[in-house]
N, C-alpha and C positions, 0 to 999 in steps of 0.2 A: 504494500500500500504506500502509495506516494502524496507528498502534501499535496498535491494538486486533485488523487483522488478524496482526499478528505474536503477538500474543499467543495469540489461539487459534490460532495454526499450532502453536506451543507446545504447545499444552495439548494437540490433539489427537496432537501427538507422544508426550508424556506420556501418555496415553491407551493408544496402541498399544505404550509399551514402546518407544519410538524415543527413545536417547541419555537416556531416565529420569533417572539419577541425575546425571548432568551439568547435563540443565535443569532440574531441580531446584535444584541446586546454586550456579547461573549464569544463570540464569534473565532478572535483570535487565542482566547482561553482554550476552548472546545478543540479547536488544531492545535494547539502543543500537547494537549493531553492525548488526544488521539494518537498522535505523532510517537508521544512519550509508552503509550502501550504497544502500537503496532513494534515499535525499538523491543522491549522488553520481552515481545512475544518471538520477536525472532530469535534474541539470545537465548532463551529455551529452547526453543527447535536447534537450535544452533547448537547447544550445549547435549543437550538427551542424542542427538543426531555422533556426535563427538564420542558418549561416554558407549553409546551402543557399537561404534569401529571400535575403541577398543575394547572394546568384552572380545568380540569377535576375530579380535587380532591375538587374545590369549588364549582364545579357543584353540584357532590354529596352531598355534605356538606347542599347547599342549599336545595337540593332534600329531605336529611335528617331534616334539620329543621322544612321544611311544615309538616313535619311526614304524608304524605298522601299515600307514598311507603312503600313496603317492601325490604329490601336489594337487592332481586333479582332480581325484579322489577326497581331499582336502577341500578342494574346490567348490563340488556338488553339494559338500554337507556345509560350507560359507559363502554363499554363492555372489556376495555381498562384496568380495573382496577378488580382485582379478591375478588371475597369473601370476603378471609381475608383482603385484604387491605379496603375494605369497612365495617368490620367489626374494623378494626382499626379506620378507622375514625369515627365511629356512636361512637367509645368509647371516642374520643378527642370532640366528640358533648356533647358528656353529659354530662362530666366533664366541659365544660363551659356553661351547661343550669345552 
């Protein structure tokens, strides 16, 4: 969401007679708050999105340890995580085997 779509959510509010005289009134209050939550809701998604690769990244990890997989096999059960980046990690495995 962009100020500019806040803004016309506004307007077409003001438009239909939805809370008029307040966003009128408030108007520029109404967009930083808005502003201020769409911010905050992203760094959630942002952060849960973050903490979910690495769960996933230690799954592999483990997956790789047992050495009973092959990458791609590794793969189909994270399917979240590509190749390369599983070939990335079997390389930060071995360097601390």
């Amino acid at each position: 969401m962009t100020e500019q779509t806040v803004k016309e959510t506004i307007r077409i509010c003001k438009d239909r007679n939805i809370l008029k005289e307040y966003l009128i009134s408030r108007e520029k209050e109404v967009v930083t708050i808005m502003m201020s939550l769409f911010d905050n809701e992203q760094i959630m998604r942002t952060y849960a999105k973050d903490i979910e690769k690495e769960t996933e990244r230690k799954t592999a990890e483990k997956m790789m340890k047992k050495g009973k997989m092959t990458l791609e096999e590794i793969a189909d059960c994270v399917p979240s995580l590509s190749l390369n980046e599983l070939k990335e990690i079997e390389a930060e495995v071995m360097q601390l085997a």
